[in-house]
N, C-alpha and C positions, 0 to 999 in steps of 0.2 A: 765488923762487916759494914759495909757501906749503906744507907739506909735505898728503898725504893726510889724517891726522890731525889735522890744526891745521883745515884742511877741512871734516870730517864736525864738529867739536868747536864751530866755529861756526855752522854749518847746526842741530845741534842744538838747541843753547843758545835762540840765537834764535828758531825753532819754541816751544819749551815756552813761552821766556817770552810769547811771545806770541798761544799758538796758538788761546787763549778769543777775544782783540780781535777775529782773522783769521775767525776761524769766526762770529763775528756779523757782519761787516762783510761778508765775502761776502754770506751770507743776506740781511742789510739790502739790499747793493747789486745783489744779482741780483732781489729786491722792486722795487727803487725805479726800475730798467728799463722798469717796468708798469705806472708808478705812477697815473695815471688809470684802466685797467684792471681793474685788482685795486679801485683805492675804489668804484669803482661794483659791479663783483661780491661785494665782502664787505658792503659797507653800499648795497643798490639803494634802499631807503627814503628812508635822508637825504642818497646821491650821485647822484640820478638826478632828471632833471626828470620831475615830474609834468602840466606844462601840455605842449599838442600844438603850440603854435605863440605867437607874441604878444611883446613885448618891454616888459616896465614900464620907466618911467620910471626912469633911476637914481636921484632923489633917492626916489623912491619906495622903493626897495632898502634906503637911506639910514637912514629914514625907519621902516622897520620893524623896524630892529636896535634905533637909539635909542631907539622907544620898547619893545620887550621888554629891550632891558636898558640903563638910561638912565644907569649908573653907567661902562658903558665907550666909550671911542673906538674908533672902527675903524680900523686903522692900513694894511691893507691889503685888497684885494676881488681874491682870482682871479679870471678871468676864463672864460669856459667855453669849451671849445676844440672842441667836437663839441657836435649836437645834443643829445645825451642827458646833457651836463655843467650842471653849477649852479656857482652865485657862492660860493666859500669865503672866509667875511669871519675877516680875524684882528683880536684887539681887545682890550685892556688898559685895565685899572682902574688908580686913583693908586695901586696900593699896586704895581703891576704883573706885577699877577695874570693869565695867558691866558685867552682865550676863545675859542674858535671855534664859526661857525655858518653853515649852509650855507644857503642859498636859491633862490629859483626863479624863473629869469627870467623867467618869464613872464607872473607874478602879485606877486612880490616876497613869494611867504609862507617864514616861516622852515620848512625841514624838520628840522632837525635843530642844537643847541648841545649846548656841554660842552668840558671840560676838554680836552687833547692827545690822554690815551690814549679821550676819544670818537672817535678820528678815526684810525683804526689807520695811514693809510699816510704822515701829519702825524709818527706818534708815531717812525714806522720813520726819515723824514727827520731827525727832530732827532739821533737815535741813530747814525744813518748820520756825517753831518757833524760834530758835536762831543758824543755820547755824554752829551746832555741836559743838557751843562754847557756853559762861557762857552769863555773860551780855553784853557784847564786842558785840556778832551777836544779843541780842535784842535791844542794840543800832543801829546796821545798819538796822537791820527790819525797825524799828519807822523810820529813817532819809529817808531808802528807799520808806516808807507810804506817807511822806512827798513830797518825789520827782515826785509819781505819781498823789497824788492831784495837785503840780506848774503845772506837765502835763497838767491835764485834764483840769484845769483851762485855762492856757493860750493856749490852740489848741482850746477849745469851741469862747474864745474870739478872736484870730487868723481870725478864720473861720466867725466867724457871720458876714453875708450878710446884704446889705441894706432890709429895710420893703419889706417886700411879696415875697422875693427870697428864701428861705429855703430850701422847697423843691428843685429848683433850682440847687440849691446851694450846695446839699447834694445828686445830680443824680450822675450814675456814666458812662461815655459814654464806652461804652465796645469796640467800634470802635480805639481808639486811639493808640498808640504805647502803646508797655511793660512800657517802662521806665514811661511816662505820664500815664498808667493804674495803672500802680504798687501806685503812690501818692493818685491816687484817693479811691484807695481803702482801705488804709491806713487812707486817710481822713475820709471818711465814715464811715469806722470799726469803728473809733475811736471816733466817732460821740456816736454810740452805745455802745461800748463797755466801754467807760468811766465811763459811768453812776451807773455799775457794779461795773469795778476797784476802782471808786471812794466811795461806799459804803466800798468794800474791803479794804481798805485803811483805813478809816475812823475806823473802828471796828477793823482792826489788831492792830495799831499802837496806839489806846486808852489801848488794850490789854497789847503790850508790852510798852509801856510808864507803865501801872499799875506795872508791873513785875519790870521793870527796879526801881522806885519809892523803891521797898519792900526793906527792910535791910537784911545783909544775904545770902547766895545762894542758888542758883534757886532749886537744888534737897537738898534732905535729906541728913544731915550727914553722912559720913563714919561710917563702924559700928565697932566699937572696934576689938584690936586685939583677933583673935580666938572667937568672939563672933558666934553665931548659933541662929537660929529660931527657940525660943519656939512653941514646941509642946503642952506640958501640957495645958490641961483649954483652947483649942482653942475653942473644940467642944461647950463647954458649953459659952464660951464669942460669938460666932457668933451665939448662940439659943436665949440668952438674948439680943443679939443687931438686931436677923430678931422678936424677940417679941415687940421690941419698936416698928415699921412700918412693921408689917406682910401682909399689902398689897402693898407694893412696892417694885420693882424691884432693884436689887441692881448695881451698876457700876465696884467698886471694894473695895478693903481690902487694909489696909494700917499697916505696923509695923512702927511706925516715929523711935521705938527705944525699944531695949528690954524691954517684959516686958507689951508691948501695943499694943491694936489691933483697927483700927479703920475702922468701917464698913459706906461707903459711897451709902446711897440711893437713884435711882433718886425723884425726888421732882419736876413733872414737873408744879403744880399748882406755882412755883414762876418762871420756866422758863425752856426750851428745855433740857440743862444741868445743872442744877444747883443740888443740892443735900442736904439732910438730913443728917448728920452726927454724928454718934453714935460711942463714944471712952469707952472701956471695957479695964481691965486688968487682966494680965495673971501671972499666973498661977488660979488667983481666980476664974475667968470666969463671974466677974460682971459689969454693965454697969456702969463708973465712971462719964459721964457728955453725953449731947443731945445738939446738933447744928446747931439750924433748919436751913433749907436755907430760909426762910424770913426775917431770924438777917440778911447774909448775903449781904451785899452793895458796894459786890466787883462789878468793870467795867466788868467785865470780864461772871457775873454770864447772865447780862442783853446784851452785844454785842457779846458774841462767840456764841450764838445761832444763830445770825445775818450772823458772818461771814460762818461757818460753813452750811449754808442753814437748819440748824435744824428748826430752826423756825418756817417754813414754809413746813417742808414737804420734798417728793419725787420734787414737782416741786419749791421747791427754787432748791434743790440743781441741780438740771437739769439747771436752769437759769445761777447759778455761776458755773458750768462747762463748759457751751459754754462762760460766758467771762469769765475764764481762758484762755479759750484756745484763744479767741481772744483775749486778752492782753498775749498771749508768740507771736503771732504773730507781735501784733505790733513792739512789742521789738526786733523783728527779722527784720523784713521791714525797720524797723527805722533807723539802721545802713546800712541799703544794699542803701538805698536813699541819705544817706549821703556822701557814699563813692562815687554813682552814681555823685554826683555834683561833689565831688574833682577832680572826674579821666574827665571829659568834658573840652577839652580845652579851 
């Protein structure tokens, strides 16, 4: 067994090095809990439908991206999940450059384009999941999952009191000086809050471990030069792909590449996120192949619900919001206690 020392020496280590990754990632992931939420409350202008009622055509949708910006493809179209949501089209130039622009179902007018950081809770997602980079940041995710399990592990065993002191052991005297307060509460939090961080942990980094595993890169290919987003045979591919699963809810729309259209539906009898998946082609408008999400046995289909708090509701994600937020604090105490010792003489 590891001694006390060896204990505290790798609880710390691990915090410093990684206590900046921890303290965005929190933040990022106690955001992204709320993530329609927050887009429509910080940007109500270009995330909010302005029409009252009505549904455009999709090719119409189509239709008005290609021609404001005729240089890219559209490779994906969210899908709006409440009345007060619009169509967030993603979309790349041959050099594979982003774009995003949002629209209104009900009119097909564009309200709002621009880069990532136009799109604040886009910009929070890419930073959340690989930190703006390819597999290079879902490498550091996994390694940083890894750091907060050594964490959690060695502060629980650190901490553990002889029999019957627990309680004890886990009080926090509020009488004490800052500096002596500041540890205690730190202990404690983390007492609780690990427990969290450590499921989070556990589901992120099986997540990006799966990603990091796949061959290939992370998004879709660049789309050829001067390539465009077929319009023709939209309307009639997304009637034959909402006629395979005409009682479920759709997520989003996918072009992997001219020419195809793939309609992804949620499926929540296999799980929170998972989805049915219907691939048509275009210009014909017929359904070429069906992909239930019960084939599906990706890690990913069974622990992002997990991490995400889908799983469970309004109150998971309430639970993994408060420890977000108590694990950015730790991460923040963590070095303020560290530096507290160095500067004592």
């Amino acid at each position: 067994m590891l001694r006390k020392r060896t204990l505290l020496t790798v609880h710390r280590w691990c915090g410093l090095a990684t206590c900046l990754w921890i303290f965005v990632q929190a933040l990022t992931g106690s955001a992204l809990l709320f993530h329609q939420e927050l887009a429509r409350a910080l940007d109500p202008s270009g995330m909010v439908r302005r029409t009252t009622s009505g549904e455009a055509p999709l090719s119409a949708v189509f239709q008005a991206l290609r021609t404001r910006f005729p240089t890219y493809q559209t490779q994906r179209l969210v899908w709006p999940q409440t009345r007060e949501d619009v169509y967030l089209a993603h979309m790349a130039n041959a050099k594979g450059q982003a774009l995003y622009a949002s629209v209104d179902p009900g009119d097909a007018r564009i309200l709002k384009s621009g880069g990532l950081w136009s799109f604040p809770m886009e910009a929070l997602l890419a930073i959340h999941l690989r930190l703006l980079t390819g597999k290079v940041g879902l490498a550091v995710v996994f390694l940083g999952a890894v750091s907060i399990l050594a964490q959690a592990a060695s502060g629980w065993a650190y901490w553990w009191p002889k029999k019957g002191k627990v309680w004890t052991a886990a009080k926090i005297n509020w009488k004490l000086p800052p500096r002596i307060l500041l540890r205690h509460l730190h202990r404690t939090g983390g007492l609780v809050v690990s427990l969290v961080a450590a499921t989070s942990a556990v589901t992120g980094g099986l997540i990006a471990a799966e990603y990091l595993w796949e061959p290939g890169p992370l998004t879709s290919t660049s789309p050829s030069h001067g390539a465009v987003t077929a319009v023709a045979g939209v309307d009639q591919a997304f009637a034959a792909a909402r006629a395979a699963h005409p009682a479920q809810g759709l997520r989003d729309l996918r072009i992997p590449k001219p020419g195809m259209l793939n309609a992804c539906f949620w499926a929540p009898q296999r799980s929170a996120l998972a989805v049915d998946t219907v691939k048509t082609s275009l210009p014909q408008g017929r359904v070429t192949s069906v992909s239930p999400a019960a084939d599906d046995h990706s890690l990913w289909v069974t622990f992002l619900p997990i991490h995400t708090g889908e799983a469970f509701g309004l109150a998971g994600r309430l639970v993994l919001l408060m420890g977000g937020l108590g694990l950015a604090a730790l991460a923040a105490t963590g070095p303020i206690m560290w530096l507290q010792k160095r500067s004592r003489p």
